[in-house]
matplotlib code that plots the C-alpha trace (Angstrom):
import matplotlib.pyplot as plt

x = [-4.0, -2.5, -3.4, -2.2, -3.4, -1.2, -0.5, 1.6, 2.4, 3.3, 2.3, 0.2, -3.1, -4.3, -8.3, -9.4, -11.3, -15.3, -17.1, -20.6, -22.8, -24.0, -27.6, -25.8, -24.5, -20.8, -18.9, -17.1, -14.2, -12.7, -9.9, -6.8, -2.8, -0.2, 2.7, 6.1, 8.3, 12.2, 14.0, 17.2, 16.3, 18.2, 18.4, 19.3, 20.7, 19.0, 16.9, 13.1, 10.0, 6.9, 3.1, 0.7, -2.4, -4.3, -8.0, -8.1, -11.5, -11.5, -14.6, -16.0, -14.3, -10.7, -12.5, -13.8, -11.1, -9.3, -12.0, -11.5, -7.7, -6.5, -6.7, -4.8, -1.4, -1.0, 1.7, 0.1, 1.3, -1.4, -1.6, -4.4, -5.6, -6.8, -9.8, -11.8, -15.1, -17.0, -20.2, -22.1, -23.0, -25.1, -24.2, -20.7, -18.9, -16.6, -14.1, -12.1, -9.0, -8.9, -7.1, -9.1, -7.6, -7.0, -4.4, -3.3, -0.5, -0.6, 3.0, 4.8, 4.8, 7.5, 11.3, 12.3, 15.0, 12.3, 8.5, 7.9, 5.1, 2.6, -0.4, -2.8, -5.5, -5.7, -8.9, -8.3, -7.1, -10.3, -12.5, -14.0, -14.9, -18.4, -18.8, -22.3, -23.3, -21.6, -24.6, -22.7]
y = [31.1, 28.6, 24.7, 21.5, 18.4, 15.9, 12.2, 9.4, 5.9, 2.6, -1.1, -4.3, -4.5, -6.2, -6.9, -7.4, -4.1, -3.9, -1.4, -0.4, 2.6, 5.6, 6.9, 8.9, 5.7, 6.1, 3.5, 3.7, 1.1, 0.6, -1.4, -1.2, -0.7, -1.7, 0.4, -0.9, 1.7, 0.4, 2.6, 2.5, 2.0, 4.7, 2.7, -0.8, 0.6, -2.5, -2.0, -2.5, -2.4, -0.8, -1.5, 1.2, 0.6, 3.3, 2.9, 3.9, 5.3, 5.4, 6.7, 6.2, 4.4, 4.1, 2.6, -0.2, -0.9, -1.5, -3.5, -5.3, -6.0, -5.3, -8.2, -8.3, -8.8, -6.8, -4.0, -0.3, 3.0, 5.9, 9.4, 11.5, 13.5, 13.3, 12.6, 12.9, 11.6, 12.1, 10.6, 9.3, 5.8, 5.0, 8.3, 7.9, 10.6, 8.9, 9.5, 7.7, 9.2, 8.0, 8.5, 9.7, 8.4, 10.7, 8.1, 4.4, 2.9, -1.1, -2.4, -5.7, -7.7, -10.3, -10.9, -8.1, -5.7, -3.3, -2.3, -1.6, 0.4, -2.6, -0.1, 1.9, 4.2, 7.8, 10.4, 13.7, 16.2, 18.6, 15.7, 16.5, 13.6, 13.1, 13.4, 15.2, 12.0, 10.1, 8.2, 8.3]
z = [6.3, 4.1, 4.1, 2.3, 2.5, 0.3, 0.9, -1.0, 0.7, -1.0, 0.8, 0.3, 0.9, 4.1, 2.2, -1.2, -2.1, -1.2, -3.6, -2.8, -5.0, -3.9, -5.2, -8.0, -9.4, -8.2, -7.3, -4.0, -3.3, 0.0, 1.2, 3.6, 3.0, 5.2, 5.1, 6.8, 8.6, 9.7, 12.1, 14.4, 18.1, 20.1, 23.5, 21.9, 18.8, 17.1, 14.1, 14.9, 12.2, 13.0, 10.9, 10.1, 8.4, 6.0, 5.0, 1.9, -0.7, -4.0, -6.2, -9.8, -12.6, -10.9, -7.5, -9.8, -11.3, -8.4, -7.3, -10.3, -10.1, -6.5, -4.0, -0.6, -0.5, -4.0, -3.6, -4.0, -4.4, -3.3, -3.5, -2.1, 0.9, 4.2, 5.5, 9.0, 9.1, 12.2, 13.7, 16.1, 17.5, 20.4, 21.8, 21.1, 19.3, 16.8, 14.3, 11.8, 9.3, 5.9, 2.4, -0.1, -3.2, -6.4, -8.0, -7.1, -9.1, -9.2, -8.4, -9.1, -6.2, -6.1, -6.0, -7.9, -6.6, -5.9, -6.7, -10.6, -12.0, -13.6, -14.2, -12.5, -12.8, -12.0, -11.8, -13.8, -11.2, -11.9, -11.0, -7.4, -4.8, -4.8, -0.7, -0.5, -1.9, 0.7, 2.9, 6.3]

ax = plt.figure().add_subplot(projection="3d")
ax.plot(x, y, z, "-o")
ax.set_aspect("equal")
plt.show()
């Protein structure tokens, strides 16, 4: 059986980045991206936008820096993987899907005739998410 699990959107950030530490000193930054979608309706044949929002983690050097840089509004690009991380609440059996981050590129936000690379940060590819650390 074969599997991939690969993910790369661009948007702005609807937050400015939290970062808290896990007990092996890692740094683990969250925040959310909006990503807009523009399609042709069939029945109107108008065009229509549709909003979908991606939480987004980031660990160790390159979650602090975007910590340090990022702040909401700021156009992102973001490659990773998938995430589902289950639990429970008051008896409640919950889950939540979320990108893991192994690179997020800072783009130029502004009147330009499209994003531009600015600068970003991104984790060597042998580098393994520290999740058994993960408190949650």
């Amino acid at each position: 059986m074969v599997s991939f699990n690969r993910v790369i959107i661009a948007g702005n950030l609807t937050r400015d980045p939290e970062t808290r530490f896990i007990p092996s000193g890692t740094a683990v930054t969250e925040f959310s991206v909006a990503v807009n979608s523009r399609y042709k309706s069939k029945s109107s044949n108008e065009f229509k936008e549709e909003v979908s929002y991606f939480d987004i983690v980031v660990f160790g050097k390159m979650g602090e820096n975007c910590a340090e840089y990022l702040s909401k509004g700021r156009a992102v690009l973001v490659e990773g993987r998938l995430r589902q991380r289950r639990w429970e609440q008051d008896g409640v059996k919950r889950s939540k899907i979320e990108i893991l981050a192994d690179n997020v590129q800072f783009l130029r936000s502004g009147s330009g005739s499209g994003p531009a690379q600015e600068g970003g940060f991104s984790s060597p590819s042998s580098q393994e998410s520290p999740d058994d650390d993960i408190p949650f």
